[in-house]
N, C-alpha and C positions, 0 to 999 in steps of 0.2 A: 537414544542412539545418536553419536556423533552424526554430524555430516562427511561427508565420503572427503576421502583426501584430496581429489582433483577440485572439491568446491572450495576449499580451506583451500586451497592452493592460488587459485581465481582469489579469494580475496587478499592471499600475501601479496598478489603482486601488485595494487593499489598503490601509487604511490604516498611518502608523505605530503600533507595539504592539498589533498588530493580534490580533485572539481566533482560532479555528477557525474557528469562521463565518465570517469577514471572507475563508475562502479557497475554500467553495464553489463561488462561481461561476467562478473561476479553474480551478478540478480541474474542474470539470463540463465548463468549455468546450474545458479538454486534453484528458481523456479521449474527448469525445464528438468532438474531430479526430482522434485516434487508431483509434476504432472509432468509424467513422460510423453516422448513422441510418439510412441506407440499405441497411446490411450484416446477415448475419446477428448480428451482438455490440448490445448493449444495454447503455447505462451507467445502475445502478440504484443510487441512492443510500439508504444504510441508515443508520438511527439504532436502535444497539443498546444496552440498559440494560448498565451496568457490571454486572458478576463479583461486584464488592465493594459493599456497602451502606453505606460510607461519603463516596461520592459522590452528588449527583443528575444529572451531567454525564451524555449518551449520548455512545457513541462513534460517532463519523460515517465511517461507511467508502464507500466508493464500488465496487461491485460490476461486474464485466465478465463477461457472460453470451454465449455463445456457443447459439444454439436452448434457452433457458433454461436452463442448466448454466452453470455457475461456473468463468473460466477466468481471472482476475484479481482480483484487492483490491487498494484503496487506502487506509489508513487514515490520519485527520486528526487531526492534532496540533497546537495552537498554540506559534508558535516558541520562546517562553519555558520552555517543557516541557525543551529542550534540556539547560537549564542544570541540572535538577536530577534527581539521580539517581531516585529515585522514580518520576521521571513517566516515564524511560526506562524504566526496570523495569517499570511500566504498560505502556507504550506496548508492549515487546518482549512480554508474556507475553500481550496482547489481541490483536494477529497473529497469533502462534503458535496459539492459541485459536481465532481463525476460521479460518487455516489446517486446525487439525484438525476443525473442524465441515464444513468445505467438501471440505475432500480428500476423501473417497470418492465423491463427487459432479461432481467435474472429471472432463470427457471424454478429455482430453489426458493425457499422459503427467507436464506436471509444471506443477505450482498454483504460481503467481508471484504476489507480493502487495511491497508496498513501504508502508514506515511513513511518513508524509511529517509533518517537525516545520517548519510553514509551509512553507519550498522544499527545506531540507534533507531527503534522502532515503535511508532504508533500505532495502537489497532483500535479498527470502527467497524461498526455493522449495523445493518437499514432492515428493519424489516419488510420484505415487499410482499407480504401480506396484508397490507395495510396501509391506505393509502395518506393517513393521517401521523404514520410513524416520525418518531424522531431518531435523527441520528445519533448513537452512540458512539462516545462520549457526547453528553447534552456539549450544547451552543448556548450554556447559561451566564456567562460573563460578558454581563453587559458593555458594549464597546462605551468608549469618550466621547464625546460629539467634536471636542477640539483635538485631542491629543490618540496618539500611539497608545493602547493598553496592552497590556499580557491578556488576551482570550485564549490563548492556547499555550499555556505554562510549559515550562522546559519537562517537567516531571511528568506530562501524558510521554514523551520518548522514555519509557521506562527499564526497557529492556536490550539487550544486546544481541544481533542476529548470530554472534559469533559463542558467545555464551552459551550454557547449557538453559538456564529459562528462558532467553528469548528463541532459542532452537524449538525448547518444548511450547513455547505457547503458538509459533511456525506453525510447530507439527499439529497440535490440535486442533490450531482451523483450519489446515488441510483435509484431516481426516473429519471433520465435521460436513467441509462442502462434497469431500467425495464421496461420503455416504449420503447425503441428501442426491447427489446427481445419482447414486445406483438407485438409489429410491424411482428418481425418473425410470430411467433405465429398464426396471423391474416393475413397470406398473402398465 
């Protein structure tokens, strides 16, 4: 099923070379058709100070709260990020990060988050059944001890939010989390 024409609409108006921000209102207007306001899920947008103090950038993540517990992330990245390993290296270890700040706090069985660099998309997920879990995609490329490596290869953004596979694989950890939260729900 497409996305509705006022979300396609939110993302034409992006401009070219466009920053983070420039995609706000685009992820707000997905997210918030994904989990409506009229449901128990809440889209709560976060601005968190970087890890490292050689940035002033926040990182914008977009939070999916299910009766105010943590049952998705979304974290923004402007598309230009792509091209350069570093920013992937960022980009993959500030997921992972809130993944583990959030994971013992998700009610569900398993915390789903997606790196988003503009439309291109990453997806992870923790099981917080387990306190021993790893995150997926592994953290198995060994970093350099001197140098810049690729630990997080341009090819984990594999998919397009605008495209019809990256829409469907959207929609299936949607409809994954919302049936684990009715599972709460119902129990």
């Amino acid at each position: 099923m497409p996305w509705p024409e006022k979300v396609i609409r939110q993302f034409q108006t992006i401009p070219p070379n466009p920053i983070e921000s420039d995609f706000h209102g685009a992820y707000n207007k997905l997210l918030n058709t994904l989990f409506p306001p009229d449901t128990d899920f809440t889209v709560v947008p976060q601005y968190l100070k970087p890890a490292s103090s050689k940035s002033s950038d926040y990182i914008v993540t977009f939070e999916i709260f299910f009766e105010n517990k943590p049952v998705f992330i979304l974290e923004l990245n402007k598309p230009a990020d792509l091209e350069f390993i570093s920013s992937r290296r960022a980009a993959d270890v500030q997921i992972r990060e809130r993944l583990g700040d959030l994971g013992g706090q998700c009610p569900i069985p398993t915390l789903h988050a997606v790196s988003a660099m503009g439309t291109r998309l990453c997806f992870y997920h923790l099981d917080t059944t387990d306190v021993a879990a790893d995150i997926i995609p592994l953290d198995n490329i060994p970093r350099h001890p001197s140098r810049v490596n690729d630990i997080a290869p341009m090819q984990r953004w594999d998919c397009d939010i605008l495209d019809a596979e990256g829409e469907g694989r959207l929609r299936s950890v949607v409809d994954l989390i919302k049936a684990a939260c009715e599972n709460i729900a119902n129990a």
